[in-house]
C-alpha positions in Angstrom: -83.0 23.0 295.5 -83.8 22.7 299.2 -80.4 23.6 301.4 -80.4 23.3 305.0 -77.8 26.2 305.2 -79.7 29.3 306.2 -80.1 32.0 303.6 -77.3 34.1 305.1 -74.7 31.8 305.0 -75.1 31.1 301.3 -72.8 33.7 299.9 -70.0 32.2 298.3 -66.7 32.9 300.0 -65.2 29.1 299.8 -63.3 26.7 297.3 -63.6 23.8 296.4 -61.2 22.1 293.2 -61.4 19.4 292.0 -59.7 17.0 289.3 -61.7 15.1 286.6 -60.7 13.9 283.5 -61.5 15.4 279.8 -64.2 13.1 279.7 -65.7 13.7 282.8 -65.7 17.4 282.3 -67.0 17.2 278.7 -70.1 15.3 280.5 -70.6 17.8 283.3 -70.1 20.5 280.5 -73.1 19.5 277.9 -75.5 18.6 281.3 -75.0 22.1 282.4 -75.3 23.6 278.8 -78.4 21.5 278.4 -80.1 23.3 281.4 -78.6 26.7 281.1 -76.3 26.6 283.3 -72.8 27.3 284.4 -70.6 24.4 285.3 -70.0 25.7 288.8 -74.1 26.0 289.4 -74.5 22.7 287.7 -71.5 21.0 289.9 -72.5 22.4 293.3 -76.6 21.5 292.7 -76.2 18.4 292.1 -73.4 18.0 295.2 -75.2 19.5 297.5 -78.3 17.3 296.1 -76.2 14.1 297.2 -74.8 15.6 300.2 -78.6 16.1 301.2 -79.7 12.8 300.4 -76.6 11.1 302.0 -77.4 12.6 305.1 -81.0 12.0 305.0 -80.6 8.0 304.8 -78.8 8.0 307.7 -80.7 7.0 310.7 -79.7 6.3 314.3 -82.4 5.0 316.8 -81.3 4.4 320.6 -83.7 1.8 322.8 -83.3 0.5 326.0 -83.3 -3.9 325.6 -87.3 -3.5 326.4 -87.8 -1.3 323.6 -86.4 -2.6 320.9 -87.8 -6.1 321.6 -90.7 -4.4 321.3 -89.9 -3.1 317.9 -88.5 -6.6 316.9 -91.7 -8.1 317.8 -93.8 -5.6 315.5 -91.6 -6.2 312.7 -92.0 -9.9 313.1 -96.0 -9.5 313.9 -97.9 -10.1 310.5 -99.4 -7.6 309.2 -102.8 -6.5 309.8 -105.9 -7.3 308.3 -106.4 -4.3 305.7 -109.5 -4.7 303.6 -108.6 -1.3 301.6 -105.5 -2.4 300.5 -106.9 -6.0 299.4 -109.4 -4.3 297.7 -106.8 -2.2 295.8 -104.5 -5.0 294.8 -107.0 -7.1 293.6 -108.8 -4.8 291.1 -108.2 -4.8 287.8 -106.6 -1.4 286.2 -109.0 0.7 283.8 -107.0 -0.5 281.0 -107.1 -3.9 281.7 -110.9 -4.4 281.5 
């Protein structure tokens, strides 16, 4: 797992709790058995996985008006001539010749 909390500041000194139900537990239960691991490992993984990603698809671009008419008008544009990428959507896969 890839944090973006620097290595010192990964000792664990917080809670968090948190309130499932029985089935919901029995599920986060056999996915951590299955890879060896302890609920709490599993749990935090794959929250700070999500947390990551969460914050990863969010995006914020600032232009002045003459910039992002610009970047409307590139959008717009067609695209451009790309003989390569013809080339590789119009041949046929190995297994289909």
């Amino acid at each position: 797992m890839s944090t973006a909390v620097p290595e010192s500041n990964n000792l664990r000194v917080e809670n968090i709790n948190l309130r499932v139900s029985r089935n919901q537990k029995a599920l986060i239960d056999r996915a951590a058995q299955v890879q060896g691991r302890s609920r709490s490992d599993f749990m935090l993984d794959a929250a700070c996985r999500e947390a990551e990603s969460v914050l990863l698809d969010q995006r914020y671009f600032y232009m002045d008006d003459e910039a992002f008419q610009r970047f409307t008008e590139m959008l717009d544009a067609p695209p451009a001539d790309n003989p390569g990428l013809t080339r590789l959507l119009t041949t046929k896969a190995p297994w289909e010749k």
